[in-house]
C-alpha positions in Angstrom: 53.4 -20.1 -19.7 53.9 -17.6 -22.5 56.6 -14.8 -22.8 55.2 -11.1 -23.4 54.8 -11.5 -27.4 52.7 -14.1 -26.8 55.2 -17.3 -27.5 56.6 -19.8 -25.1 58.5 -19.0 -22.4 62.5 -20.3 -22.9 65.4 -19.1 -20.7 68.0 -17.6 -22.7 70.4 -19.9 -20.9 70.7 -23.1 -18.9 72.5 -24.2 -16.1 74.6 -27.9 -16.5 75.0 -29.8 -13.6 78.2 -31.6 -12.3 78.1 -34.9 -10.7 75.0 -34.2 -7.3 76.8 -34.1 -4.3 80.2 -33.7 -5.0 81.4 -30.7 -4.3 85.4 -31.8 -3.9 87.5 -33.4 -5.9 86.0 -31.9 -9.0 89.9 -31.7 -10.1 89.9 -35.9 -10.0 86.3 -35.8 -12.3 87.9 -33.5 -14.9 90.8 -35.5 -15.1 89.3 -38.6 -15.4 86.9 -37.4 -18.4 90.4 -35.7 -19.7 91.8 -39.4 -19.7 88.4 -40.6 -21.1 87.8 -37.8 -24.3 91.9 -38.8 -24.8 91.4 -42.7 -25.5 88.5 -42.4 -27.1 89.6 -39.9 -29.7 93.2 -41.5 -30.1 92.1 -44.7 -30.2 89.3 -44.5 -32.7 91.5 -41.7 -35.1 94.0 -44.7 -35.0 91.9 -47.0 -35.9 90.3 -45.2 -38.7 93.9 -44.6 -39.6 94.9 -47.8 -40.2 92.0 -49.1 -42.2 92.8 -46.0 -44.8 96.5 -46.7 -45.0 96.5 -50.6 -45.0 95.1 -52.6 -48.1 94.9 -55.7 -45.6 91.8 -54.0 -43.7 90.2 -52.8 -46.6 87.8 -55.6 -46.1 83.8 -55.5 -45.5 84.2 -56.0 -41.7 86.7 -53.1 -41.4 84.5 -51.0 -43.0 81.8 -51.4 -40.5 84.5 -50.7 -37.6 85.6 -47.5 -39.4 81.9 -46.5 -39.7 82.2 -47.2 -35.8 84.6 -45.1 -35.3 83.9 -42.0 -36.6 80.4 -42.2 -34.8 82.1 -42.7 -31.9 84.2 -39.8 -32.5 80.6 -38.4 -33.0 79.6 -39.3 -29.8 82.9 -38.2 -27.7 82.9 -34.7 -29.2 79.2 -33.8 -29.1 79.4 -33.9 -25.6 83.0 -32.3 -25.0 82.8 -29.0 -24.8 79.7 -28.7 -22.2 81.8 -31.5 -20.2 85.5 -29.8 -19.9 83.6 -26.5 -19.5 81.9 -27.7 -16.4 84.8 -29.9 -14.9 88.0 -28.3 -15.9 86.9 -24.6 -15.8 83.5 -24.5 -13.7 81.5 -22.6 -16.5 78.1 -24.4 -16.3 75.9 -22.0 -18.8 74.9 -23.2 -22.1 72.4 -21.2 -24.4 68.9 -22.8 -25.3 69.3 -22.7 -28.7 73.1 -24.6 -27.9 71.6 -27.2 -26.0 68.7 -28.1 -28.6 71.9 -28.9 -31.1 73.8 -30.8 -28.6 70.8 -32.7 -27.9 70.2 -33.3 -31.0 73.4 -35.0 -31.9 74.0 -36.7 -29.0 70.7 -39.1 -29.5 71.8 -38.9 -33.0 75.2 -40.5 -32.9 73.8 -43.2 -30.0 71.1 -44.3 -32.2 73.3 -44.3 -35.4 75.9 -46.6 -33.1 73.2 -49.2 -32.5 72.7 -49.2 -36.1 76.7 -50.1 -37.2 76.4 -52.6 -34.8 73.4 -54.3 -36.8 75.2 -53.8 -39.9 78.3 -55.3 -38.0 76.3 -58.6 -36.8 74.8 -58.9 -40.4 78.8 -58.9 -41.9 79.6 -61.3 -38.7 76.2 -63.5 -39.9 77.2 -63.6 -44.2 80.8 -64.1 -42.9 79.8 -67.3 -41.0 76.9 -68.4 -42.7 78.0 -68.1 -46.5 81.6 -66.8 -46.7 81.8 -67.8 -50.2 79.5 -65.1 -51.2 81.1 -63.0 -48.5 82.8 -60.5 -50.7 79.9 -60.7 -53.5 76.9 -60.1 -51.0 79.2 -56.8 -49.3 80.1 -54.7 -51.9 82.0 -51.2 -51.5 78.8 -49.5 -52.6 76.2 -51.8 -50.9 78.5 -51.3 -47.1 78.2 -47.4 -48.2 74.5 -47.4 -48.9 73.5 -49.8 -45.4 76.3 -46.8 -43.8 74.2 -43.8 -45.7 71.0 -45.6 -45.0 71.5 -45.5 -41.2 72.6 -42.0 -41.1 69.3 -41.4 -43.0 66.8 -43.1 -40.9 68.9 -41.6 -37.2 69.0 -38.3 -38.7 65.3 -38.0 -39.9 63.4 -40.0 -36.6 65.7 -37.3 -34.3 65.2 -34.4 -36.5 61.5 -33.0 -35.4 63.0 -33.8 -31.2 64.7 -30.2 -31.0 61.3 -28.7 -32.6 58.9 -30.6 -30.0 61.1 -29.3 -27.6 60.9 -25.6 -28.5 57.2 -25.4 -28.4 57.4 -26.1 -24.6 57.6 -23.9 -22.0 60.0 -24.0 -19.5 58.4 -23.0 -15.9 60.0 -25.6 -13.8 63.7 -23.7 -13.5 66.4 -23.8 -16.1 69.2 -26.3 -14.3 69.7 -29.7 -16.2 71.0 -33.1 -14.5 74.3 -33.9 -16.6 77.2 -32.0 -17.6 75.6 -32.0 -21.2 71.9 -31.9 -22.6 69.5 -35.1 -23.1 66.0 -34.7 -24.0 64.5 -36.0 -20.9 66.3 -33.9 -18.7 64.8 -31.2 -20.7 61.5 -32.8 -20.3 61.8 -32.3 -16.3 62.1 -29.0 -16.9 59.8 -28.2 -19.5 56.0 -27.6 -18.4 52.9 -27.2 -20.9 51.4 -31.4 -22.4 54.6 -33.0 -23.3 53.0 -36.3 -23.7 53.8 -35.9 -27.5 57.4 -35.8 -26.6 57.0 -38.7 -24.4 55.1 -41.1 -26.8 57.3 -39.6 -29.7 60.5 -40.8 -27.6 59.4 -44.1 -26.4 58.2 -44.9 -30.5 61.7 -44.1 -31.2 63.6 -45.6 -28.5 61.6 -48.8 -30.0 62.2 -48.1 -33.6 65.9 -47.8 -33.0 67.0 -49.4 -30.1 64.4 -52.3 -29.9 64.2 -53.5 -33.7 67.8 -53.0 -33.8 68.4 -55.4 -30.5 66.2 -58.2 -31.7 67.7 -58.1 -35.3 71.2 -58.5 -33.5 70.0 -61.4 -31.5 68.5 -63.2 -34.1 71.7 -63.0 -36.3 73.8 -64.8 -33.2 71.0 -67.3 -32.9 71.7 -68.1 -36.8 75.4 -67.5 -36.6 75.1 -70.4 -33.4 73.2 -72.5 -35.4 75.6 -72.6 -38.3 79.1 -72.8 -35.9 77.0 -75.9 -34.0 76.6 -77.8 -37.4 80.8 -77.4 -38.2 82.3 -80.8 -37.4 85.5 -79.4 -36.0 85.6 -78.0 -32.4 88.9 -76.1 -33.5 86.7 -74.8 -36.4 84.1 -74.1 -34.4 86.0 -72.3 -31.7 88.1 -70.0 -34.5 84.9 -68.8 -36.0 83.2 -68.1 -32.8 87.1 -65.7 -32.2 85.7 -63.9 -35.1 82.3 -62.7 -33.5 84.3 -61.8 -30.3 84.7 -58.3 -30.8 81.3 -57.1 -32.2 80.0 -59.3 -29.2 82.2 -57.3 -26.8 81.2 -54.0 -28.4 77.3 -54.5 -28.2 77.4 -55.7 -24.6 79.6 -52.4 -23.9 76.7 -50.3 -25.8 73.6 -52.3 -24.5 74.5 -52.7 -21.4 74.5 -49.4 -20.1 71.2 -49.1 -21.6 69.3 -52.1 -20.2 71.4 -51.0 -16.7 69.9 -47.4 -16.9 66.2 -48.5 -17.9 65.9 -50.5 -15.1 67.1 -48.1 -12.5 64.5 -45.8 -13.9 61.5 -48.3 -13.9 62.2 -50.1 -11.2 64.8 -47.7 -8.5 63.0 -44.7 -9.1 64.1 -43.4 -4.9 67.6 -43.9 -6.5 70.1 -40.9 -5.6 70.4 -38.2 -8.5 74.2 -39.1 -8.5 72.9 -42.9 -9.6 71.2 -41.8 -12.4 73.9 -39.5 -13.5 77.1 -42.0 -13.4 75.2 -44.6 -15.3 74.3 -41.9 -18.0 77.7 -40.9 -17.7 79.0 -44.8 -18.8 76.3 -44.9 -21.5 78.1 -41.9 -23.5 81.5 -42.0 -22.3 82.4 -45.8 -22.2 81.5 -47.3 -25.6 83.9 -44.8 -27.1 86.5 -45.1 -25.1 86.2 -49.4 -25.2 85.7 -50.3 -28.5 89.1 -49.2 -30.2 90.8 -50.8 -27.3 88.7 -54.3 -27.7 89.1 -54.4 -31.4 93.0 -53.6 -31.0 93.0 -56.6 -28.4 90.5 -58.9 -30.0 91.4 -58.2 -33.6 94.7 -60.3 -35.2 94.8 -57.8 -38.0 94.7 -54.7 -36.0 97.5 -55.5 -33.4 99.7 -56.5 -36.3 98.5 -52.7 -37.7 99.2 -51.2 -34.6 102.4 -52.8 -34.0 103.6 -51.9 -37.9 102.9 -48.3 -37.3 104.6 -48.2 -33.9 108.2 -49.8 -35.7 108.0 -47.5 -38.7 107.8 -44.5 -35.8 110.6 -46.1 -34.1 113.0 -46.5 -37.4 
């Protein structure tokens, strides 16, 4: 479907959805993404925090959890303004153009948070594996090249999605799914062969995602091996603690993504509202988790916290 000069037809605007079928109690949804965007950017601000101003985190592994951070902050504030738009003030418009951005940083920040947790099991792995090269194997400016390096490979597999999009028309209405744009939402929408954007998606769901998982396992399955052979069960046990958190964190992120692959394959009658709450914890959960499991998990971090909170009280 082509416009009058003769390029693809795109609507100047288009409408987010809410959560299907609820039309009360909207006031409830905004204020629980409120409490959501508020943890999530407090907690991970704090914990970026500390790492600057105490020398006791300015370590390899802490690093990798401030690289996590700020991606989550990523995350959290690419899809804010579409989200409090919708729930706290009911204005559901967002401009083509808008939406191709938000897109593209949305995928952007989630694959870019599957590769800090690789880089995080590969710290967890030299850590365990052969600590006394630990601080020799991850230098300042090897952690900031593997940090660089990921940026690099999410921002260049993502980069051509917001142009494959464009090409399209759009014939098939202009109202999204989610409070906030995702490529194949726009591919419901979006008439003309998008099987390019299809087999372009699944190569880089598998690129990302799929090495990125298997790498991660296989650095537990060595990390096991190595806590197995350690004679002591209280040594054993104490260098399992240290995995806890990274553990915790790529359950919370992988998860979500295993949970909403399956619906789709498998539950495909499932209610709109399914498929929407479980992208809805895909986005908005990891962010808001992981300061609060690394603050629980995470000796050095409590004692951080607790620091800062006695200095504010004196």
């Amino acid at each position: 479907m082509l416009g009058l000069n003769g390029t693809p037809f795109q609507p100047a605007t288009l409408q987010l959805t809410g959560i299907p079928g609820m039309q009360t109690g909207q006031a409830w949804v905004a204020l629980i993404f409120c409490v959501l965007y508020l943890i999530s950017i407090v907690g991970n601000l704090s914990i970026l925090a500390l790492v600057v101003r105490e020398p006791v985190l300015h370590q390899p592994m802490y690093y990798f959890l401030s690289m996590l951070s700020l991606n989550d902050l990523g995350v959290s504030l690419s899809t804010l303004p579409t989200v409090l738009a919708t729930f706290c003030f009911n204005y559901r418009h967002v401009g083509f153009d808008a939406c191709l951005v938000q897109m593209f940083f949305i995928h952007t920040f989630s694959f870019m948070e599957s590769g800090i947790l690789l880089a995080m099991s590969f710290d967890r792995f030299v850590a365990i594996c052969d600590p006394l090269r630990y601080a020799t194997v991850l230098t300042t400016s090897r952690i900031l090249a593997m940090g660089l390096g990921i940026l690099t490979k999410s921002f260049t597999t993502l980069f051509p999605f917001p142009f494959l999009v464009k090409r399209l028309p759009f014939c098939k209405g202009n109202i999204l799914h989610h409070s906030y744009c995702l490529h194949p939402d726009l591919m419901k929408v979006a008439c003309g062969d998008i099987h390019v954007n299809n087999i372009y998606g699944l190569f880089v769901v598998i690129f990302t995602y799929g090495v990125d998982s298997v790498f991660i396992l296989l650095s537990y399955a060595l990390i096991l091996r190595a806590v197995l052979a350690i004679a002591s069960q209280e040594q054993r046990l104490k260098a399992l603690n240290t995995c806890m958190s990274h553990i915790c964190a790529v359950l919370a992120f992988y998860v979500p993504i295993i949970a909403v692959s399956m619906i789709h394959r498998f539950w495909k009658s499932a209610p709109p509202v399914v498929h929407v709450m479980m992208s809805n914890v895909y986005l908005f959960v990891p962010p808001m988790l992981n300061p609060i499991i690394y603050s629980v998990k995470t000796k050095e971090i409590r004692r951080g916290i607790l620091k800062a909170f006695h200095k504010s009280q004196a």
